[in-house]
ZADO-1210 file (C-alpha; in nm, 4 decimals, padded with zeros to 6 digits):
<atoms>
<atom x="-02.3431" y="00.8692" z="-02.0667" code="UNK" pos="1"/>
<atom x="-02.0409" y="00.9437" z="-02.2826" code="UNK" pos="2"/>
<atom x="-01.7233" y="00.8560" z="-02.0950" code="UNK" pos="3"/>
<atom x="-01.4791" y="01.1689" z="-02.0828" code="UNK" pos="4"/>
<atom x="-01.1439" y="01.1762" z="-02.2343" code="UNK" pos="5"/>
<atom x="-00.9660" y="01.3232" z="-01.9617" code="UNK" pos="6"/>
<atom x="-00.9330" y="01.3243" z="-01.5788" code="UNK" pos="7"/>
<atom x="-00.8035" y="01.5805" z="-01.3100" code="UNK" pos="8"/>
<atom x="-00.5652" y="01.5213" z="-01.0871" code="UNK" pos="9"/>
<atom x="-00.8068" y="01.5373" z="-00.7806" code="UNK" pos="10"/>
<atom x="-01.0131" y="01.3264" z="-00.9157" code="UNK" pos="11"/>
<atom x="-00.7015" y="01.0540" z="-01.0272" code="UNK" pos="12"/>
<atom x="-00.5942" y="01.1306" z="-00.6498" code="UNK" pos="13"/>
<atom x="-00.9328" y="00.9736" z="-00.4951" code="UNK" pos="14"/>
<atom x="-00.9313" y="00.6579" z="-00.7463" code="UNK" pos="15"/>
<atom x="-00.5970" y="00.5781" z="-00.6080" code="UNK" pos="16"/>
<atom x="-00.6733" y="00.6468" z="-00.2542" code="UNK" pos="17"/>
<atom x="-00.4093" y="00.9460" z="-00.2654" code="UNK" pos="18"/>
<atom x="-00.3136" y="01.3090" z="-00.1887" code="UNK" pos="19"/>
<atom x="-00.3553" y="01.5357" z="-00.4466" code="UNK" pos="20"/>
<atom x="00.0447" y="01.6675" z="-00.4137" code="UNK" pos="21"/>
<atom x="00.0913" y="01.3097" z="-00.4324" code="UNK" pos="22"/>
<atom x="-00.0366" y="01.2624" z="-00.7843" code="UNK" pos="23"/>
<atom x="00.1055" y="01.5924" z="-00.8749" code="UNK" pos="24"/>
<atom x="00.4669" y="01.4518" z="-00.8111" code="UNK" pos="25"/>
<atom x="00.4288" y="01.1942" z="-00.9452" code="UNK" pos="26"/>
<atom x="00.2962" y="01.3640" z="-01.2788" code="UNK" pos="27"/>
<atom x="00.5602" y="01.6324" z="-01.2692" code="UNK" pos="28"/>
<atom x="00.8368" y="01.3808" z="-01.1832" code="UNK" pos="29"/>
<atom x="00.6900" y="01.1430" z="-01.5453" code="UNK" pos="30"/>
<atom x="00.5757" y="00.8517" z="-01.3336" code="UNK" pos="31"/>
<atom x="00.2511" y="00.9738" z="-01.4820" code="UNK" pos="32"/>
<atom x="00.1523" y="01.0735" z="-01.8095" code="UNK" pos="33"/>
<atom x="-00.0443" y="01.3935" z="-01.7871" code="UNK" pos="34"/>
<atom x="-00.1007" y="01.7332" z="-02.0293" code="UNK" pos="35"/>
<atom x="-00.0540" y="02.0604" z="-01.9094" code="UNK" pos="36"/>
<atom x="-00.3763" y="02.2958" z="-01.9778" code="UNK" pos="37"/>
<atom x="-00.2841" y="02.6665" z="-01.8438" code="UNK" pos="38"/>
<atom x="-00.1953" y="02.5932" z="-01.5043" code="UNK" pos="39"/>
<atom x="-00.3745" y="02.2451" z="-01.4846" code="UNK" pos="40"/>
<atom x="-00.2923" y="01.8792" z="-01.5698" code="UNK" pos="41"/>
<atom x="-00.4963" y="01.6653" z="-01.7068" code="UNK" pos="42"/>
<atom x="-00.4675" y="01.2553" z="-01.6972" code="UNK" pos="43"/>
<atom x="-00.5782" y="01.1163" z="-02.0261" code="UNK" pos="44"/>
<atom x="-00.8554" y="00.8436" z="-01.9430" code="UNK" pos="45"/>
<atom x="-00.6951" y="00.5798" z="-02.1614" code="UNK" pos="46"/>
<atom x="-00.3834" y="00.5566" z="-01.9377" code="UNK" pos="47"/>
<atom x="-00.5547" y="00.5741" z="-01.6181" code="UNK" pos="48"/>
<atom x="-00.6114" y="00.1962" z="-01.6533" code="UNK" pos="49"/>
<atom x="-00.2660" y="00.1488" z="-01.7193" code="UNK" pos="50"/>
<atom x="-00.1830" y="00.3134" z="-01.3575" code="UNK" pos="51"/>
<atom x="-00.4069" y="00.1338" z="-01.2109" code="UNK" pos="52"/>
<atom x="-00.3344" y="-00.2218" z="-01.3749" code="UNK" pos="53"/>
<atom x="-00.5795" y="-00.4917" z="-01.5501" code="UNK" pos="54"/>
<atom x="-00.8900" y="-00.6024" z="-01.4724" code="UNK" pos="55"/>
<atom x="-00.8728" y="-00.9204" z="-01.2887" code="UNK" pos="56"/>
<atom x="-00.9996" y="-01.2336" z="-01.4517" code="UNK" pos="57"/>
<atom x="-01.2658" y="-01.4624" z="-01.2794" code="UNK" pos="58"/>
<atom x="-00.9942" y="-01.6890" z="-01.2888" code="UNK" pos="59"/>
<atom x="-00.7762" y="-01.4433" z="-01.1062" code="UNK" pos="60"/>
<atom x="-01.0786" y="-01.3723" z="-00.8271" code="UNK" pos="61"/>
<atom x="-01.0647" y="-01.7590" z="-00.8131" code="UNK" pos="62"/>
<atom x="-00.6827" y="-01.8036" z="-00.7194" code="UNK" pos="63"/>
<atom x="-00.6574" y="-01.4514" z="-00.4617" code="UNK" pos="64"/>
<atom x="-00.9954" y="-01.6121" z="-00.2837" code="UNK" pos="65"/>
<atom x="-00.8105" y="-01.9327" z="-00.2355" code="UNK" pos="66"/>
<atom x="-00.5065" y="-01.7539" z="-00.1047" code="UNK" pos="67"/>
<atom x="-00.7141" y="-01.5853" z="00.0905" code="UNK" pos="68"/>
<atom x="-00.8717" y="-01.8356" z="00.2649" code="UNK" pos="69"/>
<atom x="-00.5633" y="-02.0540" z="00.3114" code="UNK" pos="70"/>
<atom x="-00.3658" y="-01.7659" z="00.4640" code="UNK" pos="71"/>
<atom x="-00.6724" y="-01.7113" z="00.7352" code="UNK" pos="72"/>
<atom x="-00.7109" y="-02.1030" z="00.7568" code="UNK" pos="73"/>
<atom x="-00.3473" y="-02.1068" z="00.8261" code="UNK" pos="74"/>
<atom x="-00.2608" y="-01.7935" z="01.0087" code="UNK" pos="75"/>
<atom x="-00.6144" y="-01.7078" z="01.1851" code="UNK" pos="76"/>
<atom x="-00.5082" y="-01.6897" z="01.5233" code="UNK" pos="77"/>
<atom x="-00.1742" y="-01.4124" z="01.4594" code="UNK" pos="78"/>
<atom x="-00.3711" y="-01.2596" z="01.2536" code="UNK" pos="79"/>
<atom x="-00.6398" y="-01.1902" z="01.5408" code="UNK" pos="80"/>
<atom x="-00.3492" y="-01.1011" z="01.7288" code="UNK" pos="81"/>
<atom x="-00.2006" y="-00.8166" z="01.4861" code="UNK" pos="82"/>
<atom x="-00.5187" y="-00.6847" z="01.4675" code="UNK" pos="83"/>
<atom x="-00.5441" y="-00.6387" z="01.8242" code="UNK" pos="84"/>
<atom x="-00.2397" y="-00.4444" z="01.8397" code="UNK" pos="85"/>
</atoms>
């Protein structure tokens, strides 16, 4: 399947785990690059990965997993605490 050139704003809002007016802010405010068709925006796909950064490297995976498990290794206990709270 052919990958489309643009995206809506709804559909930017729900790949970044945001509202809709959020996106739409943010768009009319510059923080994100978007084209006005009538009364819609539209995201161009090739700067969607630039919002939502690079792809992480294996050798990236490798260093947040070891973070990871040091901060639980280190911190296990408060963090069972905070998520009691």
């Amino acid at each position: 399947m052919k990958e489309r050139a643009f995206i809506s704003i709804q559909e930017l809002a729900n790949i970044l785990g945001i509202s809709r007016i959020a996106v739409y802010k943010k768009v009319k405010s510059g923080k994100i690059r978007a084209i006005k068709i009538g009364r819609s925006f539209a995201i161009p796909q090739k700067y969607v990965s630039g919002i939502l950064g690079k792809s992480l490297t294996e050798i990236d995976k490798k260093e947040i997993d070891e973070a990871v498990k040091k901060t639980v290794k280190d911190y296990g206990e408060v963090l069972k605490r905070l998520g009691r709270d």
